[in-house]
C-alpha positions in Angstrom: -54.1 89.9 -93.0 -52.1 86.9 -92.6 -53.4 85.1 -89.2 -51.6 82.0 -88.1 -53.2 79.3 -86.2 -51.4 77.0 -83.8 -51.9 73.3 -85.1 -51.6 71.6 -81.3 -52.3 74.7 -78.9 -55.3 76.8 -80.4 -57.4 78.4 -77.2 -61.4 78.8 -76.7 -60.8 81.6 -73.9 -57.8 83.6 -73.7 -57.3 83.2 -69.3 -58.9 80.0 -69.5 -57.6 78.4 -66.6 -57.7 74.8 -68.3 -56.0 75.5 -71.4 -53.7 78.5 -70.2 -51.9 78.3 -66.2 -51.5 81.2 -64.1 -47.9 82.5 -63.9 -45.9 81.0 -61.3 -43.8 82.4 -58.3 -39.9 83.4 -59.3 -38.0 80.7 -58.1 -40.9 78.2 -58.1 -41.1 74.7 -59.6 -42.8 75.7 -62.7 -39.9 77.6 -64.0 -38.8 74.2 -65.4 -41.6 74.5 -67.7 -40.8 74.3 -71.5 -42.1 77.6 -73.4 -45.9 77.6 -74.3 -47.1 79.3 -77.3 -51.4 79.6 -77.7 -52.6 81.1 -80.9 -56.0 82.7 -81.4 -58.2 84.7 -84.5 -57.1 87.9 -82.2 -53.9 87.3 -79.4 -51.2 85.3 -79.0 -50.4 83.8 -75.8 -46.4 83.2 -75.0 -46.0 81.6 -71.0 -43.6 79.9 -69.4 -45.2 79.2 -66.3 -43.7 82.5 -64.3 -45.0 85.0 -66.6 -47.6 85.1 -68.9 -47.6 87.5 -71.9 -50.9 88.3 -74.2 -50.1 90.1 -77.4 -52.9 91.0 -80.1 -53.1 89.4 -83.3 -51.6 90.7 -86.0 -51.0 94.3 -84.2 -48.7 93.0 -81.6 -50.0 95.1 -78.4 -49.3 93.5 -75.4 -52.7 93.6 -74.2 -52.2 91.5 -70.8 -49.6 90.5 -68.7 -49.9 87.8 -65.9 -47.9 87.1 -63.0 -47.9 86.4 -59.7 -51.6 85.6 -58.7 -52.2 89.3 -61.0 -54.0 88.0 -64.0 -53.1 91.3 -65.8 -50.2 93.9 -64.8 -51.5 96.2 -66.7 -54.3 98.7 -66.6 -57.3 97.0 -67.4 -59.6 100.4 -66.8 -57.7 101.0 -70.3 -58.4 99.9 -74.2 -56.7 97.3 -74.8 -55.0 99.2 -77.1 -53.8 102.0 -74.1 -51.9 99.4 -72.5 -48.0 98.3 -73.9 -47.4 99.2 -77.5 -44.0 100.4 -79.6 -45.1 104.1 -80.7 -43.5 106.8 -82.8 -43.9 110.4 -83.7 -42.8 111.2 -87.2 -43.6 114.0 -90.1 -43.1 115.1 -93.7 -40.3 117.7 -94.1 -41.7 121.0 -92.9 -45.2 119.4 -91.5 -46.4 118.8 -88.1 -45.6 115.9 -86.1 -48.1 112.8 -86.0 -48.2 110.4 -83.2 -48.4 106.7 -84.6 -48.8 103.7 -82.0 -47.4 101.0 -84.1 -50.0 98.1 -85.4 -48.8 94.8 -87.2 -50.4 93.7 -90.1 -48.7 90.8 -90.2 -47.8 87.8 -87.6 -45.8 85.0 -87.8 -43.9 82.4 -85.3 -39.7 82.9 -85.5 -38.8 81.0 -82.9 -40.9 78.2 -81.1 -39.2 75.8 -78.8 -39.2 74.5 -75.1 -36.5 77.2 -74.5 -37.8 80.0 -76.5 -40.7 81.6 -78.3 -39.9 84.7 -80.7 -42.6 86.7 -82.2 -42.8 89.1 -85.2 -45.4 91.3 -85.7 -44.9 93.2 -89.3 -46.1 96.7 -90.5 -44.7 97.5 -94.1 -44.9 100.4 -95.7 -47.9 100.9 -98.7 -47.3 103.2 -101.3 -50.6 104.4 -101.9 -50.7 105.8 -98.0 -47.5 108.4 -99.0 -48.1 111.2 -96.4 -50.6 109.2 -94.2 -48.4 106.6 -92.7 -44.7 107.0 -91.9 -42.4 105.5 -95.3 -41.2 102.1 -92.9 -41.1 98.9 -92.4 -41.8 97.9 -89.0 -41.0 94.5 -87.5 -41.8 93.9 -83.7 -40.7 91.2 -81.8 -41.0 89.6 -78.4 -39.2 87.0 -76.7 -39.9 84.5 -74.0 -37.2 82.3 -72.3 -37.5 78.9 -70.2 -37.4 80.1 -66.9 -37.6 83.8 -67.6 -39.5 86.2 -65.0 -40.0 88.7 -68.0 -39.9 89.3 -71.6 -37.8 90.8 -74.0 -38.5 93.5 -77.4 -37.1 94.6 -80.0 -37.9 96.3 -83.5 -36.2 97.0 -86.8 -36.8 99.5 -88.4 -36.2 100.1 -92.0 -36.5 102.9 -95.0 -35.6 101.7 -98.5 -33.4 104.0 -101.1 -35.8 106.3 -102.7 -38.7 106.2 -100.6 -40.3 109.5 -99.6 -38.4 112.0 -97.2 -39.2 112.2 -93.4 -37.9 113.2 -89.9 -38.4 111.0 -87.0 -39.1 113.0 -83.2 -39.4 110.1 -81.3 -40.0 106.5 -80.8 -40.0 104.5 -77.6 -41.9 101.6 -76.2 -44.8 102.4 -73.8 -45.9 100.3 -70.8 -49.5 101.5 -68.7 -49.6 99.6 -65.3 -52.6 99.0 -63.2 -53.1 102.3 -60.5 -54.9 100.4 -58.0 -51.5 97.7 -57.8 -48.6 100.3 -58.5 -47.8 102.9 -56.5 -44.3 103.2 -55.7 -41.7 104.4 -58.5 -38.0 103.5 -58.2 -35.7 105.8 -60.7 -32.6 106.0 -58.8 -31.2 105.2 -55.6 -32.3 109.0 -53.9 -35.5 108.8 -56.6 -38.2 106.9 -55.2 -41.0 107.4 -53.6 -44.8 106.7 -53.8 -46.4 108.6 -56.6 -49.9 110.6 -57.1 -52.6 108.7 -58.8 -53.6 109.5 -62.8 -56.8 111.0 -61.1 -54.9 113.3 -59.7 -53.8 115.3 -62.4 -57.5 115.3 -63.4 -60.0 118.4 -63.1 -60.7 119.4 -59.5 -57.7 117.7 -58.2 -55.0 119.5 -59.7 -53.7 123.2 -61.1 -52.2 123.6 -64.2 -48.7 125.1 -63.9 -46.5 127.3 -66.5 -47.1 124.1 -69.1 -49.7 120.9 -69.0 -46.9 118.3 -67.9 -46.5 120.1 -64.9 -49.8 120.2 -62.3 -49.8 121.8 -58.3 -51.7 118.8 -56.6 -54.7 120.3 -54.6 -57.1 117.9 -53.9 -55.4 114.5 -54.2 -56.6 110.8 -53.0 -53.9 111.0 -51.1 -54.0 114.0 -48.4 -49.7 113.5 -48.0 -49.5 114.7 -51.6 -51.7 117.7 -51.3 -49.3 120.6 -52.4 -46.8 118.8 -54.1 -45.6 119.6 -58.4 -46.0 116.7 -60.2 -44.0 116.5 -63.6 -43.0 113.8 -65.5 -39.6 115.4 -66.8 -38.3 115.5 -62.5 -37.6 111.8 -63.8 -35.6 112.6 -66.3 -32.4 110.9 -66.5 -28.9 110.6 -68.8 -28.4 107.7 -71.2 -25.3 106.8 -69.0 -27.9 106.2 -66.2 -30.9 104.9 -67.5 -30.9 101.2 -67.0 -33.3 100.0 -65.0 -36.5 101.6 -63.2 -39.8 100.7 -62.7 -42.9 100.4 -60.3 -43.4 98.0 -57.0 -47.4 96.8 -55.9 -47.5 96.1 -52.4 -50.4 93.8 -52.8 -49.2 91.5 -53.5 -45.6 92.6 -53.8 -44.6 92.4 -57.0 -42.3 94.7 -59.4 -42.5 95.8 -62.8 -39.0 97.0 -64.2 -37.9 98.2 -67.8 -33.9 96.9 -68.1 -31.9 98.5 -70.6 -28.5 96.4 -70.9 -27.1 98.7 -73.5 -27.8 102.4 -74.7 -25.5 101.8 -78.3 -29.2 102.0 -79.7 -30.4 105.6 -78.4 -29.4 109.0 -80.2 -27.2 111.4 -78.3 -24.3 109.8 -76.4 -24.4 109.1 -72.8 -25.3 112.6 -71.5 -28.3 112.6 -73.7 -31.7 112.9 -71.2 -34.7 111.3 -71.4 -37.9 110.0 -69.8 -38.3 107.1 -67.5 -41.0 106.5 -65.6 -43.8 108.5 -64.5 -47.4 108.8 -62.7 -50.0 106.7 -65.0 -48.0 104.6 -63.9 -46.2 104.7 -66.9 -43.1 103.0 -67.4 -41.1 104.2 -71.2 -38.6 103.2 -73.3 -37.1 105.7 -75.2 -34.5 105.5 -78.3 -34.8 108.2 -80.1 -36.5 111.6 -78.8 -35.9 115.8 -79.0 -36.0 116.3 -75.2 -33.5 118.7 -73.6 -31.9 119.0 -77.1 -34.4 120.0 -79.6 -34.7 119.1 -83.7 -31.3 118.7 -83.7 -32.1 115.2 -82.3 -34.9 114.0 -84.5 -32.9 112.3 -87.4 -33.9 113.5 -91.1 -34.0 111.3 -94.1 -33.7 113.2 -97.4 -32.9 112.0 -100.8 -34.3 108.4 -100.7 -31.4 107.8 -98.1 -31.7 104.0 -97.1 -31.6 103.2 -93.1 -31.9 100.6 -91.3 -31.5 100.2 -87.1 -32.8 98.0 -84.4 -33.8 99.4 -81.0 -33.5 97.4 -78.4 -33.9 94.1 -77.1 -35.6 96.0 -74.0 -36.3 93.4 -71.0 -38.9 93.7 -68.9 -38.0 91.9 -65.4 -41.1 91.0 -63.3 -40.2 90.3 -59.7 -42.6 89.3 -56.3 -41.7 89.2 -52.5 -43.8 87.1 -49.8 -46.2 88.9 -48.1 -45.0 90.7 -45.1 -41.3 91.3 -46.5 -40.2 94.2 -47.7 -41.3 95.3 -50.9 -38.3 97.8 -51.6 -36.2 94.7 -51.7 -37.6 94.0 -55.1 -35.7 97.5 -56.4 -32.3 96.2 -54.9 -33.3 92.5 -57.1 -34.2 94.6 -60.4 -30.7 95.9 -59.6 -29.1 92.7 -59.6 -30.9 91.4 -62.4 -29.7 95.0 -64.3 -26.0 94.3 -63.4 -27.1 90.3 -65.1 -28.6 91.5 -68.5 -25.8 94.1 -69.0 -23.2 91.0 -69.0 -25.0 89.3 -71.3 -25.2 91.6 -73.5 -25.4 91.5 -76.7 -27.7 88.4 -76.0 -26.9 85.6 -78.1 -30.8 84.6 -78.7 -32.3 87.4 -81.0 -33.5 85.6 -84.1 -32.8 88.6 -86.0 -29.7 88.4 -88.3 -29.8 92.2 -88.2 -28.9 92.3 -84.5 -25.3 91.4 -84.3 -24.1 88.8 -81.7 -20.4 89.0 -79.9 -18.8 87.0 -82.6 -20.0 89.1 -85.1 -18.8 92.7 -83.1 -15.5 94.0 -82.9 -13.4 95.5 -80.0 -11.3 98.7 -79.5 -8.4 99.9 -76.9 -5.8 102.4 -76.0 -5.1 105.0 -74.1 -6.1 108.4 -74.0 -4.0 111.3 -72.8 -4.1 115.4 -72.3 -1.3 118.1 -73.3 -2.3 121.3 -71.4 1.0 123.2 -71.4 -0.6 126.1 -69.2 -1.5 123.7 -66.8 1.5 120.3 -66.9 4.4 120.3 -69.1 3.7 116.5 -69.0 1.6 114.7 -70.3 -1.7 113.8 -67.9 -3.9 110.6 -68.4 -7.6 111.3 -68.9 -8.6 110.1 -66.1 -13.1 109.6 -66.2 -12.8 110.7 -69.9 -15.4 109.9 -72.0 -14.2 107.7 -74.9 -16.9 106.6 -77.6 -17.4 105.2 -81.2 -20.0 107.0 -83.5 -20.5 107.9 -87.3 -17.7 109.9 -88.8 -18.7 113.1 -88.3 -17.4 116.9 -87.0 -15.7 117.3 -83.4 -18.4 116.8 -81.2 -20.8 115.9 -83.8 -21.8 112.8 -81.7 -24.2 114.9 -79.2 -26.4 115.6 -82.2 -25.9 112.2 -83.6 -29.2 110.2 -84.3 -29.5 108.2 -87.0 -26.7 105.3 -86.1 -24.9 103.3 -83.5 -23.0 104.6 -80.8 -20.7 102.9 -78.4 -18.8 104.6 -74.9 -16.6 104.1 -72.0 -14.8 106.1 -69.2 -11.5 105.7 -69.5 -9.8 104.6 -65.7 -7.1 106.4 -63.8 -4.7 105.7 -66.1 -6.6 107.1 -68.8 -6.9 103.6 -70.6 -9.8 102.5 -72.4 -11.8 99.9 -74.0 -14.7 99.6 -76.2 -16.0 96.1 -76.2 -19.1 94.6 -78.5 -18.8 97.1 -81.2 -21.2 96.5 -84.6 -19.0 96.3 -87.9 -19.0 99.5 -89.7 -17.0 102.8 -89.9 -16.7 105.2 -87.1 -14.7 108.2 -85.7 -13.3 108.1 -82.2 -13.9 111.0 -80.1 -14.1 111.8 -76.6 -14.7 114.6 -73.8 -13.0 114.8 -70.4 -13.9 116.5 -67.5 -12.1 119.0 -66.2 -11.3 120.5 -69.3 -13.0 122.4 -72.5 -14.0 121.1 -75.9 -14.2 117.8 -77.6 -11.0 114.9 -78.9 -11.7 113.5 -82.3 -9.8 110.6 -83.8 -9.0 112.1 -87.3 -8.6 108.7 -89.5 -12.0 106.7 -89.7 -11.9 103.4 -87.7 -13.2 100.3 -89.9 -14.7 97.7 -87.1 -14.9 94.1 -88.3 -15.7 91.1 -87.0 -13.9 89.9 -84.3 -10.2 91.8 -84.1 -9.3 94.0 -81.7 -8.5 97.2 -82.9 -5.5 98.6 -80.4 -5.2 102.4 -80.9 -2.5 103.0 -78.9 -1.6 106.6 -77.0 -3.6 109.4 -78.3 -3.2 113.0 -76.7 -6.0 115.6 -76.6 -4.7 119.0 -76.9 -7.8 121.4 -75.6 -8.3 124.5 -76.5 -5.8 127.0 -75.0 -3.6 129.9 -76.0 -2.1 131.5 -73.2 -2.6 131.1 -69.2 -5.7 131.2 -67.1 -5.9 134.9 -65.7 -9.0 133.4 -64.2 -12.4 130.7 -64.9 -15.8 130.2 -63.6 -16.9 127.1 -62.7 -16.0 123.3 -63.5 -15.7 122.1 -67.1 -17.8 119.4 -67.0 -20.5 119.9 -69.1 -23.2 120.9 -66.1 -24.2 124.1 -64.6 -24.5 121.9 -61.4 -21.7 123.8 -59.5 -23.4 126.7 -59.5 -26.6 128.4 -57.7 -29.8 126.8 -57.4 -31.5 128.4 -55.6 -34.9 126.7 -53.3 -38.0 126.4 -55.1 -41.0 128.5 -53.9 -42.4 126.6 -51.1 -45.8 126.6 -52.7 -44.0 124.7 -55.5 -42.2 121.6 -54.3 -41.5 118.0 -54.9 -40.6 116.5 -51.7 -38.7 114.1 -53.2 -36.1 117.0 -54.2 -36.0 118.6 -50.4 -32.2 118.4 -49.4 -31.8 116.7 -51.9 -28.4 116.4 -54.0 -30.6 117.1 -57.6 -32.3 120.1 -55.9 -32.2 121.6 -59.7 -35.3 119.2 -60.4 -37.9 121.2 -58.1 -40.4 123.0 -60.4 -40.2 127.1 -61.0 -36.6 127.8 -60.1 -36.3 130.3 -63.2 -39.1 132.1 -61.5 -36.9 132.7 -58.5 -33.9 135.1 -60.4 -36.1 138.2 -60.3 -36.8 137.7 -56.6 -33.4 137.0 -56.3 -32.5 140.2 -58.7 -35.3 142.4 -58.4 -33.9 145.3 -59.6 -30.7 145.0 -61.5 -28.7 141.8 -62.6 -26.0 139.4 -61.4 -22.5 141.1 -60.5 -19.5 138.3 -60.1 -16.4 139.9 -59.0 -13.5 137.4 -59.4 -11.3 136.4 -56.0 -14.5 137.7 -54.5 -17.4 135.9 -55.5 -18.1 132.6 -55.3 -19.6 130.5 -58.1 -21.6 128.0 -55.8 -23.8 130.9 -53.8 -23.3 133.8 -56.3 -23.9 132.9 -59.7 -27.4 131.7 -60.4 -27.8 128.2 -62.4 -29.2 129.9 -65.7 -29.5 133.2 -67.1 -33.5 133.8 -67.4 -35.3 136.5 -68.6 -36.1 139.0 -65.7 -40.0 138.7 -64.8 -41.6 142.6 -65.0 -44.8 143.9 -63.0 -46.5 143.1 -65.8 -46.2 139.4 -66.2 -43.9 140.5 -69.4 -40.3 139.3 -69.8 -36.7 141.2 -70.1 -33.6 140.0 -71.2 -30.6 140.5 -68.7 -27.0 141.4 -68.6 -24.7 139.9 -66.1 -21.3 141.3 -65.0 -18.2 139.8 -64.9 -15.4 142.3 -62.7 -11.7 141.3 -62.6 -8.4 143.4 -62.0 -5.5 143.6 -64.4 -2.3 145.5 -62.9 -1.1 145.4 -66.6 -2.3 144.6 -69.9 -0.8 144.1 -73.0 -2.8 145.8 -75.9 -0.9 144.9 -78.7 -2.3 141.2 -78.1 -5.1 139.5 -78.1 -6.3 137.9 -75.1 -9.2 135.1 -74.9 -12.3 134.3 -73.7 -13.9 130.9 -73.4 -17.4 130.6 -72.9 -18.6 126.9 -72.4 -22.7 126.9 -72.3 -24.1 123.2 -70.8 -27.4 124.6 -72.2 -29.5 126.8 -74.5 -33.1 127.5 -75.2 -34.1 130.3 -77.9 -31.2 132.1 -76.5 -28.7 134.5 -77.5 -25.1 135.3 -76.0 -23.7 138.7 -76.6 -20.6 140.0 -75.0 -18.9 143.4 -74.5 -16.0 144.3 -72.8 -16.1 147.4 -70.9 -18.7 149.4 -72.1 -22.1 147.7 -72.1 -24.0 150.2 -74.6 -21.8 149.6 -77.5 -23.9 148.9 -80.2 -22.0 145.8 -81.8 -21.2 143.5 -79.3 -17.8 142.2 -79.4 -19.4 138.5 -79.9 -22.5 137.3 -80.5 -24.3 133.9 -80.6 -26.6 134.6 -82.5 -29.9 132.7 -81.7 -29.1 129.3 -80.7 -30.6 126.1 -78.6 -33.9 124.6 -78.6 -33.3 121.9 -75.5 -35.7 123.6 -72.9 -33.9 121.9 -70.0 -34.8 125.1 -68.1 -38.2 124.2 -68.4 -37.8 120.5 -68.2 -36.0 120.4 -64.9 -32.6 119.5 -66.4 -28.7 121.1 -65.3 -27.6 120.6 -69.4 -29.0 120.3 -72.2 -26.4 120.2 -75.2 -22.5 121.4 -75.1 -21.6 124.4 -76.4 -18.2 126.0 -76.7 -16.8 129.7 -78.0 -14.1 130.9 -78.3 -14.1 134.6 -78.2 -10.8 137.3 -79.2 -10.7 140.2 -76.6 -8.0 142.6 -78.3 -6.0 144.2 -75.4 -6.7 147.3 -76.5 -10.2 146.6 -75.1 -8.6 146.1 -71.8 -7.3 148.9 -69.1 -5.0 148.7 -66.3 -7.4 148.3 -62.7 -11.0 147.3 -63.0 -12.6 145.8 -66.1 -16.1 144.6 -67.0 -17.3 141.4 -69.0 -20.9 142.1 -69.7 -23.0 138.9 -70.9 -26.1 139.5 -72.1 -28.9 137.4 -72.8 -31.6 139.5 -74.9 -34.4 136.9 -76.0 -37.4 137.2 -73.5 -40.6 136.3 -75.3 -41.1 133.9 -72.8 -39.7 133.1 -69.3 -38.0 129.7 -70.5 -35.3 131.2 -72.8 -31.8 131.3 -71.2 -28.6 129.9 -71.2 -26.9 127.7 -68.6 -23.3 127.9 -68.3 -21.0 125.4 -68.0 -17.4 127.1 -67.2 -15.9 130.4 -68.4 -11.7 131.6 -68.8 -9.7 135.0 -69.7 -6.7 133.7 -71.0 -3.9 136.0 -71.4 -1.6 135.9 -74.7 0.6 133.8 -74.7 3.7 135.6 -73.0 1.9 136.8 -70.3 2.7 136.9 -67.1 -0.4 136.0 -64.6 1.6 137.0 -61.3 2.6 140.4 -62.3 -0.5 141.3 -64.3 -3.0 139.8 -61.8 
């Protein structure tokens, strides 16, 4: 163990007042204070008279943070170990996941100055512990600033060529506040509110719903929550969105936020979902996780394949109001401060030569545009498009991407675009745009250097399409949000969620179909129906009398005044989600025995479950031969067979009948 001691600044007491001051006020006179760095046998004391951060030595747990006349933020009910710590879940190939909270082995000093301190605390990977301990090397750091109110980490992580085969399921840092300061969460603007206490998803005070994360408060300290669902997935939120969230004490008022300035370091892309904060109080970090996608998202090293990646820097902000001001004004200030790490980024003060500074990145432009003949003979800009830089891959291989760096925009109403701070290395371009189906891929491999812009010019998206619409379902934007979702069970609400544009976050809606259906299963009748009151968010098994499940068919009727049965018409059938599901479809006779398209069994995201509208994209494209087709009344039936349990389903994002390519919508519709 390689324990460093601090020739000028070695402490006796870890919170002695003499040797180590309290953290100071934001804005007060001891933000001019140089950076302080205290070195014992067992912590490591960084302060620069705002904020004071404790770290265990050589593990690298932050074991105390003080601030604000709070000598530690966080919970100090907990093992010191139980408090802020980098964590990961990994496994062998074909073995069960193990949950690792990352411990150093090694410390050393980076960076020590008046202006900054950088830490490192090293795990590397031993040989002889092959199936014990996940094959990486490990470096932590953590960063204090002059005149910081907070703290920044980072890690590397690293597998060398050869070394044993593994899959990762997650990794995130992990933050565990103090529940007699913290309260109130902020997510979003419309999420926040003052959360349940840890005690109360203990026994006596709680009911265990469909799955452990999800409890019916019955007893809670606090009588306003009495009858509320409390689940940490309701505060789920996309990469796109995730920048900043966090908890507020009221005495005194102080905040505690996590600030993500970029998401170029998580798996997914932007629409990706994952955890923020939630009742402990627990404030995460995630970069790399299988929620509301499944395996798909847990990146797989075979083959001694060499990686290397660094998550983060993370900062977390501390804030404090005076007594008697308001303390949501310290969410609007973690705002603010948001909006201020995102233009620095990429920070310039990483000691790290495997994060990459501006200088080092490279820059792309253009503009993006869509050829839908059925819809403009012109060409339309992609106006909102998403336009992004990830590993050369498949069309739309960068939802499932997980292992690398990716980098997006929206394009503006012109449908230019521009990627800025890109990391040197080879990518594909593609992008999505909403409003229409399937995914735009660059087809030559763009090198990024250092420091050129790369101009790309016009490039036009052709989406899928072979004839006109005869008619569609929905909005192609990668959500089943337009459609019905229904009000929870009143015995099963958040409050939060009431009237509230989200509404698809309450708890149990997939319970609600079969009251909703009791009998038989949905019926849409096109230029009847309509999608927002009369097609149900997800297809879910049907519940039975006997607490068993059954799959269930749904009905799609439209009128042709003529059909062409010598051609072949199409179907597009864009799913925002899928859990353990199947899609099977027939055309006019829903006992055929073959199905005219099937799935087969696809999805492991669980978003129905978890509260989310998506989960990952998919698209199919499915031939209906005419001859399939009559003159009057026909019949799409979608069916969704898989019912072992009451969370497999399918959401849908938009569905089309296309006619062939000569036909005539007016006269045959």
């Amino acid at each position: 163990m390689d324990i460093i001691k601090h020739p000028r600044t070695a402490l006796k007491s870890l919170f002695s007042p003499k040797k180590v001051p309290e953290g100071g006020d934001k804005g007060s006179n001891m933000s001019n204070v140089g950076v302080r760095l205290y070195i014992q046998d067992r912590y490591v004391t960084m302060d620069n008279g705002i904020v004071q951060v404790t770290l265990s030595n050589p593990g690298g747990i932050v074991t105390g943070i003080r601030y604000n006349r709070i000598d530690n933020l966080l919970e100090v009910l907990n093992k010191e170990t139980n408090r802020g710590y980098w964590d990961l879940v990994w496994s062998a190939p074909g073995s069960k996941g193990i949950f690792d909270v990352i411990y150093g082995t090694s410390f050393r000093v980076v960076v020590e100055n008046e202006d900054q301190v950088e830490l490192s605390f090293t795990r590397m990977w031993d040989p002889s512990l092959e199936g014990k301990s996940v094959p990486l090397n490990i470096d932590k750091r953590f960063i204090l600033l002059r005149g910081s109110s907070g703290f920044y980490s980072y890690a590397i992580y690293e597998h060398l060529k050869d070394w044993p085969d593994f899959d990762i399921g997650e990794t995130r840092i992990t933050f565990k506040l103090r529940k007699d300061k913290f309260r109130y969460m902020a997510v979003a603007d419309n999420r926040k509110r003052c959360m349940p206490l840890p005690d109360d998803r203990g026994q006596g005070r709680c009911q265990i719903l469909a799955y452990a994360e999800a409890v019916l408060l019955v007893n809670p300290t606090n009588p306003e929550h009495k009858g509320e669902v409390d689940d940490k997935y309701q505060y789920s939120s996309e990469n796109k969105d995730i920048k900043v969230h966090g908890w507020i004490s009221n005495s005194p008022p102080v905040g505690f936020w996590q600030i993500t300035p970029s998401d170029e370091f998580r798996s997914g892309g932007p629409l990706k979902q994952s955890l923020t904060s939630h009742v402990g109080p627990t404030t995460l970090a995630m970069f790399l996780s299988s929620h509301y996608a499944g395996q798909d998202l847990d990146p797989k090293f075979r083959g001694g394949e060499p990686w290397k990646k660094v998550f983060g820097p993370i900062f977390i902000y501390l804030n404090s109001a005076s007594d008697g001001d308001d303390p949501l004004w310290l969410w609007e200030d973690a705002k603010i401060q948001m909006m201020n790490e995102v233009q620095k980024w990429p920070y310039s003060f990483p000691a790290s030569e495997d994060f990459q500074k501006s200088d080092q990145r490279g820059n792309v432009g253009g503009r993006l545009l869509v050829l839908d003949r059925y819809t403009s003979k012109d060409y339309m800009p992609a106006n909102g498009a998403y336009v992004g830089l990830a590993a050369p891959g498949d069309v739309g291989s960068w939802q499932r991407e997980c292992k690398d760096y990716q980098f997006w925009t929206r394009a503006d109403e012109g449908g230019y675009f521009s990627i800025n701070n890109i990391c040197t290395g080879d990518y594909n371009l593609y992008a999505w745009v909403p409003g229409f189906i399937g995914d735009y891929r660059y087809d030559v491999s763009i090198t990024i250097s250092s420091g050129p812009h790369v101009e790309m010019g016009d490039l036009v998206y052709e989406p899928p399409r072979d004839g006109p619409t005869l008619w569609e379902i929905g909005i192609p934007d990668r959500s089943a949000a337009e459609f019905y979702v229904p009000d929870p069970n009143p015995e099963y609400i958040n409050k939060l969620f009431v009237n509230h544009p989200d509404r698809f976050r309450q708890y149990g809606l997939w319970g609600r179909y079969a009251e909703l259906y009791p009998d038989t299963d949905l019926v849409y009748t096109v230029g009847v129906s309509d999608y927002s009151k009369d097609w149900f968010f997800a297809q879910v098994p049907r519940k039975k009398d006997d607490n068993t499940h059954q799959g269930t068919t749904w009905q799609i009727k439209f009128i042709l005044n003529g059909v062409d049965r010598r051609s072949t018409y199409k179907l597009r059938v864009a799913l925002a989600s899928a859990t353990l599901a199947e899609l099977q479809v027939r055309i006019n006779d829903p006992n055929a025995k073959r199905p005219l398209f099937t799935s087969g069994l696809i999805g492991r995201d669980n978003s129905i479950a978890r509260h989310g509208i998506h989960g990952l994209y998919w698209l199919y494209n499915v031939n209906v031969p005419g001859a399939q087709l009559v003159e009057g009344e026909n019949t799409i039936f979608l069916t969704q067979p898989r019912s072992t349990s009451p969370f497999q389903g399918l959401m849908y994002d938009y569905i089309r009948l296309e006619g062939p390519p000569s036909f005539n919508v007016k006269d045959e519709l």
